[in-house]
N, C-alpha and C positions, 0 to 999 in steps of 0.2 A: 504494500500500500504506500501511498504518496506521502506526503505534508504539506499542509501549505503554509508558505512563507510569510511569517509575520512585517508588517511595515517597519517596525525595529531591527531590522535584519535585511531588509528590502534595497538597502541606499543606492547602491551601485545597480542594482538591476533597475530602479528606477530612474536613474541616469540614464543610462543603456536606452531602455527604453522610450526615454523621453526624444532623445535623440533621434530614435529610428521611427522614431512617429508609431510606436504603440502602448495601449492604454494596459496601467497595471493596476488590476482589480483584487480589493483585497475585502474581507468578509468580517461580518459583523452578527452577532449573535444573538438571542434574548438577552445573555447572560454579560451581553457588553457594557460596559462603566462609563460616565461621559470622558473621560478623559480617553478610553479607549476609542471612542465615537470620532473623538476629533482629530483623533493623529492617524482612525480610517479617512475619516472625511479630508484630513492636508494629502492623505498620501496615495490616493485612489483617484487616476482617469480613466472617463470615460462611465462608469457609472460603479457604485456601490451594490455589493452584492451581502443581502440579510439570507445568512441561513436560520430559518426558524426549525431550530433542534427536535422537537416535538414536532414538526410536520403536520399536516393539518389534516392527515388522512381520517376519515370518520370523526371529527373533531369538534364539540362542542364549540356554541357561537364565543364563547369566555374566551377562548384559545384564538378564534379569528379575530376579536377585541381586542387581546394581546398584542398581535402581530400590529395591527392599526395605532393603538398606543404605541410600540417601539418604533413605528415608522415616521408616527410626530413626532415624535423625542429623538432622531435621529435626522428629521428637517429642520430642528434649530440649530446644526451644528453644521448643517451642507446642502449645496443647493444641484449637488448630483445627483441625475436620477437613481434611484434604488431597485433592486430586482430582487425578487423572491424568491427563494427554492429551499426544495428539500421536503417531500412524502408527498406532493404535489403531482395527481396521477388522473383525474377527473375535471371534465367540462367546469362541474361543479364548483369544484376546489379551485381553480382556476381564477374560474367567473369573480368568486369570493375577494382572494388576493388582491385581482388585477383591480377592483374597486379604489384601493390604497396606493398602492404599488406604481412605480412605473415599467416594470416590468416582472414576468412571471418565467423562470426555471423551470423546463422539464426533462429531466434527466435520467434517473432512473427508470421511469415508469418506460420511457423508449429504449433503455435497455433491455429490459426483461421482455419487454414483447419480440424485440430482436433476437433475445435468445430461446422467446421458446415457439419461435417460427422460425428457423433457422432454415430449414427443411423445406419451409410452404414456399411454393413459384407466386405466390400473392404477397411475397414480404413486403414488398416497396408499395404495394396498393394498401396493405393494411395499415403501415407507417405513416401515408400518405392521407388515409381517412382518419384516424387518428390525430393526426398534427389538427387537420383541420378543425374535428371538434374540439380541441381546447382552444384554435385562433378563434371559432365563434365565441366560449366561452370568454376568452379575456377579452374579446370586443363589445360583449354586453353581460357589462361588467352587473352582477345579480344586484339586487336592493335589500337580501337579507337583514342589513344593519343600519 
């Protein structure tokens, strides 16, 4: 398994970066501190990526409340877009996020269908129907809240 590379740790790669004109995106959590929030928010172009730990799969509206709360409380500190990921696998769940959010993570959930159609000659049609029902999803974005 990987790591990701905290912004304390980041300096030269975001030199690097900056130079070659690419954005180095670094992650911010529930359990992030303001002071963590702001040295994501100096040290991340291109947009802020929230992983919500708990994931929102089958998830009380408390937990999408959550997510909306850390999302204000981490636009006092930065005025880059933020994206969401992590247990995020449904229209639904999708829909939810993209409300707050400016952007919505789907990662896993298109792994796992990739590997358990590996086999099917319909892979890239079912990825492909898939992708689209969460792009409806985060395009109307639900009113649950």
């Amino acid at each position: 398994g990987g790591r990701d590379l905290p912004p304390e740790e980041a300096g030269q790669l975001i030199q690097i970066s900056k130079r070659i004109g690419l954005d180095t995106i670094f992650l911010l959590a529930p359990t992030s501190t303001r002071e963590r929030i702001r040295r994501v928010s100096e040290s991340s172009r291109g947009f802020i990526y929230y992983v919500s730990l708990t994931g929102i799969t089958g998830a009380a509206l408390s937990t999408v409340r959550e997510i909306k709360a850390k999302l204000q409380e981490i636009r006092r500190y930065s005025t880059k877009p933020i994206a969401v990921g992590f247990g995020i696998s449904t229209p639904d769940q999708a829909s939810q996020v993209a409300r707050w959010a400016d952007g919505v993570i789907i990662g896993s959930a298109l792994v796992k269908l990739v590997e358990s159609h590996l086999q099917d000659s319909h892979l890239v049609k079912m990825i492909g129907e898939f992708v689209q029902r969460l792009n409806r999803g985060v395009k109307s974005p639900s009113s649950l809240l």
